[in-house]
N, C-alpha and C positions, 0 to 999 in steps of 0.2 A: 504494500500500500504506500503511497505517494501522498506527502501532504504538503502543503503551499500555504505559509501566513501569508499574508503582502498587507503591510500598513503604510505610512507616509507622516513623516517627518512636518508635522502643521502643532503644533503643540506636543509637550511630554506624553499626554494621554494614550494615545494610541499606538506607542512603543512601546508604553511601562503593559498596554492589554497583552501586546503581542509576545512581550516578555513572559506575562503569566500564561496564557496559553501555550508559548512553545515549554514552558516547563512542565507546564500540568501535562501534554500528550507524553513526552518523552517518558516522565515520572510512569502514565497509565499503560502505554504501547512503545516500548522502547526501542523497539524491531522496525518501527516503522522508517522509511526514508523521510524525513521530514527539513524542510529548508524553510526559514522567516527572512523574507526581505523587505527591505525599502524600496518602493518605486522611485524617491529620488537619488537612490544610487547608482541608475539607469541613465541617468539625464548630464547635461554639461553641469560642469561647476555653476555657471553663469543663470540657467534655468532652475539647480536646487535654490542655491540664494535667491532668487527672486519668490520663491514659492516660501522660502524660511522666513526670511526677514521682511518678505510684502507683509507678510500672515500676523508677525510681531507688531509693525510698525505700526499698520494699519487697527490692532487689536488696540493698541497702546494709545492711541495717539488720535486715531480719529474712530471712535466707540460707537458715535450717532450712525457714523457713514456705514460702518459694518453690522450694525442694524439696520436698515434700510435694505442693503444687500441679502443680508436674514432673512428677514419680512421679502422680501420680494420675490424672493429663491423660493420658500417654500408653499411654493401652487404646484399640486402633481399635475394639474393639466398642463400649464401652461410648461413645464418641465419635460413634458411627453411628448407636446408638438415639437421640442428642440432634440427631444435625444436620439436622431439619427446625427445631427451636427456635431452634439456634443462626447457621441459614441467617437468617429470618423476623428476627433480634434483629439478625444484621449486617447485614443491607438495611434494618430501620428507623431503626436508627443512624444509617446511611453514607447517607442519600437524596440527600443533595447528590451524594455521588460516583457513584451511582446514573444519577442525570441526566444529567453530564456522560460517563459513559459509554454511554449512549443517545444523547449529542446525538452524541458523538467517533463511532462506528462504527466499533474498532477490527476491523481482522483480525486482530491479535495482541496479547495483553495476556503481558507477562511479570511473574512476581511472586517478587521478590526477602525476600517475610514472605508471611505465610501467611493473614492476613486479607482480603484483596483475592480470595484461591480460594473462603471463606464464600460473600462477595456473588455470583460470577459459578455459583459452584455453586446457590444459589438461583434468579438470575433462568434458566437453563438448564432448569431444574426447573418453571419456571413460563411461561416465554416461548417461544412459538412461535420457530425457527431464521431467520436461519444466525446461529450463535455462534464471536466470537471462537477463533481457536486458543490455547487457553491453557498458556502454560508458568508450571512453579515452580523455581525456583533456587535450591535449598536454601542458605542461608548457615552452616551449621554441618559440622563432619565424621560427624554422626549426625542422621537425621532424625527428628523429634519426632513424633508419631501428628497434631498436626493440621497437619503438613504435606501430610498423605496425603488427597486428594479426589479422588471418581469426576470429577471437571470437569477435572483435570487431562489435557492433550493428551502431554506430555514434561515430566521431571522430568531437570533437570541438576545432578547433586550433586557432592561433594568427590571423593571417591576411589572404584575399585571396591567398599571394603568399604561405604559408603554403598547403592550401588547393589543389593548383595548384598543388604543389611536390609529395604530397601526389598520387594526381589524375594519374601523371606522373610514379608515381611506382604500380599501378596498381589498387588503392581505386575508387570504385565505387564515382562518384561524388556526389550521393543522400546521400551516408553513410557522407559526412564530410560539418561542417559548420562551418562558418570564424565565428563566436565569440566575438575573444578577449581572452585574458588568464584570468580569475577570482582573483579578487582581492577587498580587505576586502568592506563592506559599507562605510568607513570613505571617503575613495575615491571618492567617489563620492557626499560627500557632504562639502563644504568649510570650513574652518575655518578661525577664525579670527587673521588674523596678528598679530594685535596689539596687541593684550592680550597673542600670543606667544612671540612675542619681549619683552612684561613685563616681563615675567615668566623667560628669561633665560637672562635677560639683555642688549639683543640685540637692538643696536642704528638702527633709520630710515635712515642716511645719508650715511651710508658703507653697502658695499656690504657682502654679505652672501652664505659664501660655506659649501654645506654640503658632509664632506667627510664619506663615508659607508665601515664599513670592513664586512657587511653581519652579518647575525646570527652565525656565529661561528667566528668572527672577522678574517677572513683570508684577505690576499694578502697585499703590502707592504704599510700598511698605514701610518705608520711610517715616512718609506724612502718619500712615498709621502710630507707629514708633513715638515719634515727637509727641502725641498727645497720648501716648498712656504711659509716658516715662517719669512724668509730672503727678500721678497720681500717688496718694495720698498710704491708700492700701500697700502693703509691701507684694510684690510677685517677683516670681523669674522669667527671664523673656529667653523662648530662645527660637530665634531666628534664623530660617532657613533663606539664601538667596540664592541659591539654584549655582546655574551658572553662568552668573552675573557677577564677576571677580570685583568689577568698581564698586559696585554696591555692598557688599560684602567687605570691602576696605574702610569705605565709608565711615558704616556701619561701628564696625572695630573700633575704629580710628577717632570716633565720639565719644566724649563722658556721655555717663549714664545714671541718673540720679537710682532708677532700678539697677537687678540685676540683671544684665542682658549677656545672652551665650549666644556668636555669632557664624555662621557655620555655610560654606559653600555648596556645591552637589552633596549631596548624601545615598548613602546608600541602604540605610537604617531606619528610614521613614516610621517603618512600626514602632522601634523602640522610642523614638522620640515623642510619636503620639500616645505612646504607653503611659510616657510620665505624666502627660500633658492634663489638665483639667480640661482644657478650651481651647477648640483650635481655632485661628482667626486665617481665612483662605479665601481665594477666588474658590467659588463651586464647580471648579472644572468634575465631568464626570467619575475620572479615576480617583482624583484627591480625595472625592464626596463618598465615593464607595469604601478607600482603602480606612478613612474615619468610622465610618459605620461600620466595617467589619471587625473594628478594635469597641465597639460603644462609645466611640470620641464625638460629644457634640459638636456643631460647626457656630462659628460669628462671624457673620455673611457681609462684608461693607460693600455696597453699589457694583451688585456684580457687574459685567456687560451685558448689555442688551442682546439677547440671541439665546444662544446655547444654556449662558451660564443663569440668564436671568431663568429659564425654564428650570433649570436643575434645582433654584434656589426657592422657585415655587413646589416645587414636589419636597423638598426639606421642609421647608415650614409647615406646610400642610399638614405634614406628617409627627412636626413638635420634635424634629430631630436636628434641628437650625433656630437661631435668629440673627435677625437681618437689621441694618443701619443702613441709610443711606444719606447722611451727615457726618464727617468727621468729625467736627465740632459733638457729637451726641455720645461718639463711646466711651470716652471715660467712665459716663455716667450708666451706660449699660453694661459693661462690663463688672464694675464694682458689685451693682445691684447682684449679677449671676455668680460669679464668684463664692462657692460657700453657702449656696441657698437651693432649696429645695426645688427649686425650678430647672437648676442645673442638672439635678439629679432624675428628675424625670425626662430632660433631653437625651440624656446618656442615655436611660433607658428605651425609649425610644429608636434612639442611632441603632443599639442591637438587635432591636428586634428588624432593623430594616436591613441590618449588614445580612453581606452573603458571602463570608469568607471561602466559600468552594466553589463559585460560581467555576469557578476557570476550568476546575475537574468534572463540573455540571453539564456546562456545555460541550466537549471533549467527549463526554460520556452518550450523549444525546448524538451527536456527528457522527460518532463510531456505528449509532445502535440504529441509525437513520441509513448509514452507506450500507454496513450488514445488509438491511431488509431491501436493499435494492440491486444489490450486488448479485 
């Protein structure tokens, strides 16, 4: 058996899924040939960067406008009359990955982004059979209209209400199962407190915030920083910035009326959320899930309009998030949760939503899907 990740480098998300995926098959079917790639490692230097850093800039910088493109993207009709254009423009692109998935002859391509459905939905369209079974693995709590293609075999998404939206825009009910979004094995199994609090100095008597600027250190972690350093309550901060080296200098390189631990790429995510009371993040899909798989509540400021704002609506809803959208306002909500009963029914909440197996869920569901068709 032949298996095919293909994800795409547009945010951490959907490396850190395809990460847990190619762990979990390996761990379940280790016999198998199985190969995870990047579609932009097919392309020139000049069209990866434009696809990495458009995607930053643009996320970072101009919020409204990539809302707008959001909102406007997601019409499955108006997405249908283009996708013979939009088939024909991701197979001209992607030729390289084109090839390599004619030499590979996968029997299963799983797809953790949603570019990799374009190409297999064209060459399907044009290529005499047998075709790949293809899965997509939504990475967010709301499926976006171009997650949605006739090429798609099974759609494994976050929660039933994922499933439900999905079923609502025309998906076959049998093709889509609630899941969970896949995220790494650490997740699912504990770590020791203690021996994190050694490691990074952290006291058992104060509380512990762990602030996230994501794998590319984006959104205002800073701004966040400056107004809860001043507060009054004693905490520990400790600060991830990805790999954002200047910010992360910065950072350092600042007194700090709190206690602040300041920390680049990491590879430990769970133990740090381990310690954490509170996590203060962008609600990117993975981040949201790898929280709820530990019981870590989330403190949501001003997500992006799009993605993140949908994800921050299925948290809240659910009482496994709260949300600001004033910096000027957290110190004051912050303090409030800290230590209170309300914090304590968030956490419980986040666990009952986490799904620290998803990744061996889906994995398990793909295998038991190819079997009965094989």
């Amino acid at each position: 058996m032949r298996v095919l990740i293909a994800t795409v480098t547009a945010g951490a998300g959907h490396l850190q899924a395809a990460t847990a995926l190619e762990s979990a098959w390996r761990s379940l079917h280790p016999d198998t040939q199985l190969q995870k790639v990047d579609l932009l490692d097919f392309v020139s230097h000049i069209q990866r960067k434009i696809c990495i850093d458009g995607y930053v800039q643009l996320v970072e910088h101009a919020p409204e406008l990539w809302s707008l493109g959001f909102k406007k993207t997601d019409n499955l009709e108006r997405l249908q009359q283009w996708s013979g254009f939009r088939r024909q423009f991701a197979q001209h692109t992607n030729r390289r990955f084109v090839e390599h998935l004619q030499e590979f002859q996968p029997d299963v391509v799983i797809c953790p982004h949603f570019m990799p459905l374009e190409i297999l939905g064209g060459l399907r369209s044009t290529t005499p059979g047998p075709h790949p079974f293809t899965v997509c693995v939504v990475t967010d709590f709301e499926a976006h209209a171009f997650w949605i293609e006739p090429v798609v075999d099974l759609y494994c998404v976050a929660a039933p209400e994922t499933k439900a939206s999905l079923e609502a825009r025309g998906v076959s009910s049998e093709r889509v199962v609630a899941t969970g979004i896949p995220v790494g094995p650490k997740f699912a199994t504990p770590s020791d407190p203690e021996t994190v609090r050694l490691r990074y100095g952290l006291r058992e008597d104060l509380p512990v915030v762990l602030l996230l600027g994501g794998g590319f250190g984006m959104g205002p972690v800073t701004e966040i920083l400056e107004v809860i350093d001043p507060m009054a309550k004693p905490l520990q901060i400790l600060v991830v910035a990805g790999r954002n080296e200047a910010l992360r200098r910065e950072i350092a390189n600042t007194p700090h009326h709190q206690s602040v631990t300041t920390l680049g790429f990491v590879t430990n995510m769970n133990e740090l959320m381990s310690v954490s009371e509170l996590i203060i993040t962008k609600p990117g899909g993975l981040t949201a899930s790898e929280a709820l798989a530990l019981g870590k509540p989330l403190f949501i400021y001003n997500p992006i309009p799009g993605q993140e704002a949908a994800n921050s609506d299925f948290l809240l809803e659910h009482g496994a998030a709260t949300k600001v959208n004033r910096l000027e306002d957290i110190p004051h909500r912050l303090g409030q949760l800290l230590g209170s009963e309300k914090l304590k029914e968030m956490a419980r909440a986040a666990k009952a939503l986490g799904r620290p197996q998803a990744a061996r869920d889906i994995c398990r569901e793909i295998k038991r899907r190819w079997d009965a068709e094989a």
